[in-house]
N, CA, C and O atoms as a GROMACS GRO file, in nm:
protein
  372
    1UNK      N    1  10.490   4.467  15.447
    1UNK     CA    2  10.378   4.386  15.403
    1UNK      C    3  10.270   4.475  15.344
    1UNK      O    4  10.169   4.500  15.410
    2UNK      N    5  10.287   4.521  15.228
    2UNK     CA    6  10.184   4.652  15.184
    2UNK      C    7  10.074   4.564  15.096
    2UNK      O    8  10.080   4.519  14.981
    3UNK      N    9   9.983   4.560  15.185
    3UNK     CA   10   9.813   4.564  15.094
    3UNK      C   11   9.819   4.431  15.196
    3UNK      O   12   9.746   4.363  15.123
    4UNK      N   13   9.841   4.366  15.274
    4UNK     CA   14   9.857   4.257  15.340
    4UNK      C   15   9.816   4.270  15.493
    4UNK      O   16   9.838   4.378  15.549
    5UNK      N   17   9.754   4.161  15.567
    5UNK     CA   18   9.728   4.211  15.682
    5UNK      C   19   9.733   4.103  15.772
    5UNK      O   20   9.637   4.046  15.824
    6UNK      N   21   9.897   4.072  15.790
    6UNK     CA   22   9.917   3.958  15.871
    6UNK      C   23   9.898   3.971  16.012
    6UNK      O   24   9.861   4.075  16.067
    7UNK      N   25   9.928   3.841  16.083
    7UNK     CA   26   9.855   3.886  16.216
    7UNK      C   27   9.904   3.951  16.329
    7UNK      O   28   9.848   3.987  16.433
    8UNK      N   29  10.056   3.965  16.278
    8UNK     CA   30  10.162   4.041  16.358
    8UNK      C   31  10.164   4.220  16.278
    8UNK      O   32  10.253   4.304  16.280
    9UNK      N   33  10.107   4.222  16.252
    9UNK     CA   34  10.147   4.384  16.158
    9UNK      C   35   9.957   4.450  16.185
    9UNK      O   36   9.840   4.413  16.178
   10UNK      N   37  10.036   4.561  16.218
   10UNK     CA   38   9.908   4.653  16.255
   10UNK      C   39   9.886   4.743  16.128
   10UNK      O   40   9.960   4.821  16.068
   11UNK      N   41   9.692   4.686  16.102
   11UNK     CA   42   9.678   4.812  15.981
   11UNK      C   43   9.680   4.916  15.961
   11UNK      O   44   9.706   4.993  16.054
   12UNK      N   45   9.657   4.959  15.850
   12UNK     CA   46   9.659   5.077  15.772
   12UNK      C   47   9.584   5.167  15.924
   12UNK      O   48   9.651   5.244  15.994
   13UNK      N   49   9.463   5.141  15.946
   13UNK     CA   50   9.420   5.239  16.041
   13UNK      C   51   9.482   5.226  16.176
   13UNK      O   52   9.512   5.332  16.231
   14UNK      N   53   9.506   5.116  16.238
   14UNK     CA   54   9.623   5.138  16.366
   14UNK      C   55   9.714   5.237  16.399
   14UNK      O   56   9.736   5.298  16.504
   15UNK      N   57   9.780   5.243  16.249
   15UNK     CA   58   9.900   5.260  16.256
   15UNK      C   59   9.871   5.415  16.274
   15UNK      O   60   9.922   5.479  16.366
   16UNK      N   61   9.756   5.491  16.150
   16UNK     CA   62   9.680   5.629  16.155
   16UNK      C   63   9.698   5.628  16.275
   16UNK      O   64   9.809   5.653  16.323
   17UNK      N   65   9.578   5.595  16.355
   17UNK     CA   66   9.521   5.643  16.506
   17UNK      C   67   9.706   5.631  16.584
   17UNK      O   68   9.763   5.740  16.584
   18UNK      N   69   9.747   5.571  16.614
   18UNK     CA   70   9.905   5.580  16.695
   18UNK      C   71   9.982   5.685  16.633
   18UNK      O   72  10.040   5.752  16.718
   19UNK      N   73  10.008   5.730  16.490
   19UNK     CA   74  10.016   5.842  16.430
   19UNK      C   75   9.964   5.973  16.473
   19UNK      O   76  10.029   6.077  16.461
   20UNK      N   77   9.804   5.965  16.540
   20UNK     CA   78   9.740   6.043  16.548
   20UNK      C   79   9.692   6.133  16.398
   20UNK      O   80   9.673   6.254  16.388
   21UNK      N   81   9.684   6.052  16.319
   21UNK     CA   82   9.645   6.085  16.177
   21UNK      C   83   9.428   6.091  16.206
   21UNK      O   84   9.378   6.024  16.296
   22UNK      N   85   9.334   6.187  16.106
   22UNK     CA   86   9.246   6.171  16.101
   22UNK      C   87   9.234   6.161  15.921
   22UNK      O   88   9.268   6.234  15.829
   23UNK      N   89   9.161   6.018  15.933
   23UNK     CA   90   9.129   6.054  15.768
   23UNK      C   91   9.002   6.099  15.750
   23UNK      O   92   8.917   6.072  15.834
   24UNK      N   93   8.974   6.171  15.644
   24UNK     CA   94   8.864   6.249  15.647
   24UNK      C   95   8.778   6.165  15.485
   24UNK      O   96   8.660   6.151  15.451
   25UNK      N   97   8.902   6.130  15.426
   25UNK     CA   98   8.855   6.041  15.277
   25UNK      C   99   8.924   5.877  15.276
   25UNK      O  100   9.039   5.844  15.306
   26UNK      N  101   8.837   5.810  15.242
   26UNK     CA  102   8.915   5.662  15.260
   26UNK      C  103   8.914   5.632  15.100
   26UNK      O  104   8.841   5.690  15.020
   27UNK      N  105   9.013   5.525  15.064
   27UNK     CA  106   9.036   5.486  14.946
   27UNK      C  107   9.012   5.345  14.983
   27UNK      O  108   8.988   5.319  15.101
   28UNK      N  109   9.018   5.238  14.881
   28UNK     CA  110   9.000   5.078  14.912
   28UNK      C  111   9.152   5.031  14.886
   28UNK      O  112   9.194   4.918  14.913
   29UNK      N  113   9.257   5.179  14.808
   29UNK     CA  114   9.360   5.107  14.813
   29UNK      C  115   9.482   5.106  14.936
   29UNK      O  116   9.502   5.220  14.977
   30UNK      N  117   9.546   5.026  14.986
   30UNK     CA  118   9.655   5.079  15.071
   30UNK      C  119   9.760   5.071  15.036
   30UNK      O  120   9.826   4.976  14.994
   31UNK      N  121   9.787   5.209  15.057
   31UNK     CA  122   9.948   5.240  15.007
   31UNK      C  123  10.058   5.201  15.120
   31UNK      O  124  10.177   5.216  15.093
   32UNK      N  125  10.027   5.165  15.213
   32UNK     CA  126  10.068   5.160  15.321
   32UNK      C  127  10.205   5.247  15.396
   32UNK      O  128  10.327   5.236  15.398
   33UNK      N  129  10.076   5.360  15.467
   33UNK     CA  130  10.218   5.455  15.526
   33UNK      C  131  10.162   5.568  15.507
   33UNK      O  132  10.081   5.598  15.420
   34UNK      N  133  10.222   5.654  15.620
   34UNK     CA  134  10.188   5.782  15.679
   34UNK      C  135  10.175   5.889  15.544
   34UNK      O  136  10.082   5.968  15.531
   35UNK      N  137  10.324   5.871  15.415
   35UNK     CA  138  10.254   5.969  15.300
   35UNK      C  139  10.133   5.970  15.256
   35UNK      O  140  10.065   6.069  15.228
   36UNK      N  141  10.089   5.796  15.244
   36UNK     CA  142   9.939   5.815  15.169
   36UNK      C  143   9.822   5.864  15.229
   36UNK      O  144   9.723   5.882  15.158
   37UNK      N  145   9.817   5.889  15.360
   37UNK     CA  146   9.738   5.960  15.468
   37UNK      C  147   9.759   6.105  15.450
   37UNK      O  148   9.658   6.171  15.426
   38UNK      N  149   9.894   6.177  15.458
   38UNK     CA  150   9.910   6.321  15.413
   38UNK      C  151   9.864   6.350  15.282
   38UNK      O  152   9.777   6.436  15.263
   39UNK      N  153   9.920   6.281  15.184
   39UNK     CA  154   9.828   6.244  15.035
   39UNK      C  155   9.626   6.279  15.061
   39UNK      O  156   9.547   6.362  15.016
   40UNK      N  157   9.622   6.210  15.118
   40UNK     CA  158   9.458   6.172  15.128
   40UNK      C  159   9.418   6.339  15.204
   40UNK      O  160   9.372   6.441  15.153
   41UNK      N  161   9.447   6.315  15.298
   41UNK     CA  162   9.430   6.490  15.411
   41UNK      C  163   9.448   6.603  15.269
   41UNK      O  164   9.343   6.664  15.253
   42UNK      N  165   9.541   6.636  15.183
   42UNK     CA  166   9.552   6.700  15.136
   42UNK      C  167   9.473   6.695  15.054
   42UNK      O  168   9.434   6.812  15.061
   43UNK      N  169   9.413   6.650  14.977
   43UNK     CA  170   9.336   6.589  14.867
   43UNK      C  171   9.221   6.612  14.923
   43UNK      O  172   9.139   6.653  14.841
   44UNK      N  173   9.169   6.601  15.058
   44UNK     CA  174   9.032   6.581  15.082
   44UNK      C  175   9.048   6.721  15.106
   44UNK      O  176   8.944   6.778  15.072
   45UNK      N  177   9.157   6.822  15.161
   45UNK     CA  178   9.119   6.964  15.176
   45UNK      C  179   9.127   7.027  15.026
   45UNK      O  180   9.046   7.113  14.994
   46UNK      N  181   9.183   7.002  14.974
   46UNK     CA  182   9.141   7.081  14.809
   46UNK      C  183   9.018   7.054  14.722
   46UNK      O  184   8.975   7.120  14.627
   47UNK      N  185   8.976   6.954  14.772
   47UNK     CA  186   8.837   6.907  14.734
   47UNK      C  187   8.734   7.006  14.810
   47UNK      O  188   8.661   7.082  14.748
   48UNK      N  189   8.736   6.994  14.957
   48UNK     CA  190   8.615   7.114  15.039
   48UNK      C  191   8.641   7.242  14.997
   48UNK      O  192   8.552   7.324  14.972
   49UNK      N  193   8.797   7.269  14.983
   49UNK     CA  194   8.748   7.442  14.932
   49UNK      C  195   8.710   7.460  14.789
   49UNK      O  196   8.650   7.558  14.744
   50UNK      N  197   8.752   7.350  14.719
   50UNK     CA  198   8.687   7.366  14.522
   50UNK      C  199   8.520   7.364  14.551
   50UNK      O  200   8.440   7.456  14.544
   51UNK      N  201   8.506   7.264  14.576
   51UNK     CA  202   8.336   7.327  14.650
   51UNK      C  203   8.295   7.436  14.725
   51UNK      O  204   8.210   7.514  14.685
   52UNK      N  205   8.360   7.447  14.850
   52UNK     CA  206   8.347   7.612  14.892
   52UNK      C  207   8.279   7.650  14.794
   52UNK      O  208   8.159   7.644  14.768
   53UNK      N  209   8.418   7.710  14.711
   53UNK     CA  210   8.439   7.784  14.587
   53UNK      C  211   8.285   7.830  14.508
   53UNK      O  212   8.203   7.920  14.488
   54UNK      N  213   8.320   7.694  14.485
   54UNK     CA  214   8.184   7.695  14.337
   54UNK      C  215   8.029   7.710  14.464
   54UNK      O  216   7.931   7.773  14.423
   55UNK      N  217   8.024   7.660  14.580
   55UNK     CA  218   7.876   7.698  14.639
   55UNK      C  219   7.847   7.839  14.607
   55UNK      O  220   7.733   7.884  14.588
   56UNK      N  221   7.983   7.922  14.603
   56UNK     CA  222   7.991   8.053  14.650
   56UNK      C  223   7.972   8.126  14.522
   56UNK      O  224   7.962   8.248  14.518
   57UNK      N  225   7.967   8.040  14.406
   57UNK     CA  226   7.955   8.073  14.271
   57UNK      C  227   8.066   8.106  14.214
   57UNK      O  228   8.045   8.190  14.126
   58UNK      N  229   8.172   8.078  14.224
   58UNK     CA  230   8.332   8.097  14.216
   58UNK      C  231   8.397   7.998  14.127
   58UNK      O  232   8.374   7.886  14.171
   59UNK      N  233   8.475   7.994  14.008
   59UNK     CA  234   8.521   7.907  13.960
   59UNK      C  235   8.679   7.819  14.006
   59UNK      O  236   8.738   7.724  13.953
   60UNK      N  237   8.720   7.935  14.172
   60UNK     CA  238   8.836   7.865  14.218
   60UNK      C  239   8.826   7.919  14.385
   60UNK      O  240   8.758   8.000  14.449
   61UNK      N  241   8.906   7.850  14.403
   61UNK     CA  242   8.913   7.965  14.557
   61UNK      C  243   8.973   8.045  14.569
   61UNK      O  244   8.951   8.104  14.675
   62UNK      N  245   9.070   8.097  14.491
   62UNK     CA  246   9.159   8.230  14.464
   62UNK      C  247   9.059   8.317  14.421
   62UNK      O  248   9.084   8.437  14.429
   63UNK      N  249   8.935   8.277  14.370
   63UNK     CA  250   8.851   8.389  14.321
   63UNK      C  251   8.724   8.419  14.440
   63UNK      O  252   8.628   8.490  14.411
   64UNK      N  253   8.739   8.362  14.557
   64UNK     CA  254   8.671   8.446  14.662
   64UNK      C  255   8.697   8.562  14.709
   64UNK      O  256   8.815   8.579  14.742
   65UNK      N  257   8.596   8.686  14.730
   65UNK     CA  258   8.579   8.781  14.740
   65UNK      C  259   8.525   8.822  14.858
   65UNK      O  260   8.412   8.780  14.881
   66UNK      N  261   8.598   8.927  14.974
   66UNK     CA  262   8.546   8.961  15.101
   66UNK      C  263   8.388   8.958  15.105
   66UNK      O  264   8.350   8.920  15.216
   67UNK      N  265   8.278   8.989  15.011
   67UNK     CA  266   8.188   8.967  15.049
   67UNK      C  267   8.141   8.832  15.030
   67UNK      O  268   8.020   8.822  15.012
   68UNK      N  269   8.221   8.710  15.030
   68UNK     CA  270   8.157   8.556  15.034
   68UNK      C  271   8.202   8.496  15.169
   68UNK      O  272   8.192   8.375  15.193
   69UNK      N  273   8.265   8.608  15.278
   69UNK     CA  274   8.290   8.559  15.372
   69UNK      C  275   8.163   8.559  15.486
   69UNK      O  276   8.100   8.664  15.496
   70UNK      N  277   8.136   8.478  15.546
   70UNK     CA  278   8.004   8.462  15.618
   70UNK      C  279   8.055   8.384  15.746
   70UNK      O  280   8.148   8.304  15.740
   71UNK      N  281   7.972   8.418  15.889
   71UNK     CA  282   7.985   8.311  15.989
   71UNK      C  283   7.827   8.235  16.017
   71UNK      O  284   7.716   8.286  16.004
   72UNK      N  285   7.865   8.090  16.063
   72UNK     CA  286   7.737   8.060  16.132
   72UNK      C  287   7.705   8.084  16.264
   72UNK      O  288   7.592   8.110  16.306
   73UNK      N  289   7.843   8.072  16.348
   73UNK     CA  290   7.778   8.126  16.500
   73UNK      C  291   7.768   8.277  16.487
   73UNK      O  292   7.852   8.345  16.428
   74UNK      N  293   7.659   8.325  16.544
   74UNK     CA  294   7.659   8.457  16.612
   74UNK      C  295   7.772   8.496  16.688
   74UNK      O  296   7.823   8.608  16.677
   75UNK      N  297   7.822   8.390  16.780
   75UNK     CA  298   7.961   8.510  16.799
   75UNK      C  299   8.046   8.479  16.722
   75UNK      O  300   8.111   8.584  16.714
   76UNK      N  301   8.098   8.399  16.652
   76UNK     CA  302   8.220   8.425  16.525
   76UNK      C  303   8.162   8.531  16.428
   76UNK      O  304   8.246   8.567  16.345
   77UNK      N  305   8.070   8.577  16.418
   77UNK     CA  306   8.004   8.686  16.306
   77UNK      C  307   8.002   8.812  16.409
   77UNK      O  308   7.968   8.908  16.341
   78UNK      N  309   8.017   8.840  16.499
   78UNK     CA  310   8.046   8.947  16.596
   78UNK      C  311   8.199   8.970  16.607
   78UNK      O  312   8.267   9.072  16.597
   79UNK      N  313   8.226   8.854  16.629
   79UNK     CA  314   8.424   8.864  16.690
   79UNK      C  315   8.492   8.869  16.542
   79UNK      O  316   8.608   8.910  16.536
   80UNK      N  317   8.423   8.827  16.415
   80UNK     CA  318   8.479   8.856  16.288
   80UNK      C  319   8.432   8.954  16.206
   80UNK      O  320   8.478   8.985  16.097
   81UNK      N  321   8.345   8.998  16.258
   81UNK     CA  322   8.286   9.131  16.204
   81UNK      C  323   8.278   9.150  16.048
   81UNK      O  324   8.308   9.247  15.977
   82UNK      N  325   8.210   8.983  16.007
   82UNK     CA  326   8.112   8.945  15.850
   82UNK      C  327   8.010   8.926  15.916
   82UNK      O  328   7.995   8.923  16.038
   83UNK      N  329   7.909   8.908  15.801
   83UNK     CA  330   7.773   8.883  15.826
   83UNK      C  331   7.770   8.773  15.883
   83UNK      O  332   7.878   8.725  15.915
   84UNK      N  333   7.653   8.702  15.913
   84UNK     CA  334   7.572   8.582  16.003
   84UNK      C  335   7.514   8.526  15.862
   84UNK      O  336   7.428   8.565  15.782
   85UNK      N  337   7.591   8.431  15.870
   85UNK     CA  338   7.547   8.322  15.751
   85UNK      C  339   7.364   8.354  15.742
   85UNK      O  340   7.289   8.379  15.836
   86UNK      N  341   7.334   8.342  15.609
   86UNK     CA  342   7.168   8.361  15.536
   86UNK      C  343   7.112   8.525  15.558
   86UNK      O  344   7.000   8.565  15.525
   87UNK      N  345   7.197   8.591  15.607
   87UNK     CA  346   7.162   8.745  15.641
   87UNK      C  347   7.240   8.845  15.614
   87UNK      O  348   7.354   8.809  15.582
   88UNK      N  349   7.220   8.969  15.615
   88UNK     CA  350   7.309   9.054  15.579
   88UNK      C  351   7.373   9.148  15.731
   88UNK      O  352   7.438   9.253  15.724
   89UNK      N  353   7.347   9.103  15.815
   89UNK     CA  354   7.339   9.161  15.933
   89UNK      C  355   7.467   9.131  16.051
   89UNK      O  356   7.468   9.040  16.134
   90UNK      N  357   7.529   9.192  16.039
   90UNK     CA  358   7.656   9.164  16.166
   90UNK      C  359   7.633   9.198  16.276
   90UNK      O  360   7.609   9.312  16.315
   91UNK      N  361   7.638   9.095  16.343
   91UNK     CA  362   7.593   9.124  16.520
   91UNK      C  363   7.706   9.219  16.563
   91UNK      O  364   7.820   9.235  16.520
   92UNK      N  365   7.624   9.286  16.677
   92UNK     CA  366   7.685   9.391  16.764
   92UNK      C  367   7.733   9.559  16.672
   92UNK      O  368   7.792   9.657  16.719
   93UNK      N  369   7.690   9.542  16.555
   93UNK     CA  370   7.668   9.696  16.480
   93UNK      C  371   7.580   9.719  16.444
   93UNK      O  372   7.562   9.828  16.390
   0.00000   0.00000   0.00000
């Protein structure tokens, strides 16, 4: 029953959450079924790193460079030993 939502058939998001699927981007269309969710997941992660990217002044993400690597916690910028996001300063050296 695709694009349909009879009263015996569990939707598009039911079916996600029992999947244990998270969507992170919604569409209005349903494709109905677990590809168009891997579809969507994938799509919404090539989208955050093309932004990454370009925040970082980068025209791809293949073109990030060890110094655009940054943490925000103080200890991931200690235990990864880059700077502390907005500073030039690595905790614990």
């Amino acid at each position: 029953m695709t694009g349909t939502s009879g009263s015996g058939s569990a939707s598009l998001a039911e079916r996600a959450a029992a999947d244990g699927t998270t969507f992170v981007l919604a569409t209005f269309v349903d494709l109905d079924g677990k590809p168009c969710a891997n579809y969507l997941r994938t799509l919404a992660l090539a989208l955050a790193t093309t932004m990454l990217a370009r925040a970082c002044g980068r025209s791809d993400v293949h073109r990030l460079e060890p110094e655009d690597l940054v943490a925000l916690p103080v200890e991931a910028a200690a235990l990864a030993g880059v700077p502390l996001a907005g500073t030039d300063r690595i905790p614990g050296r």
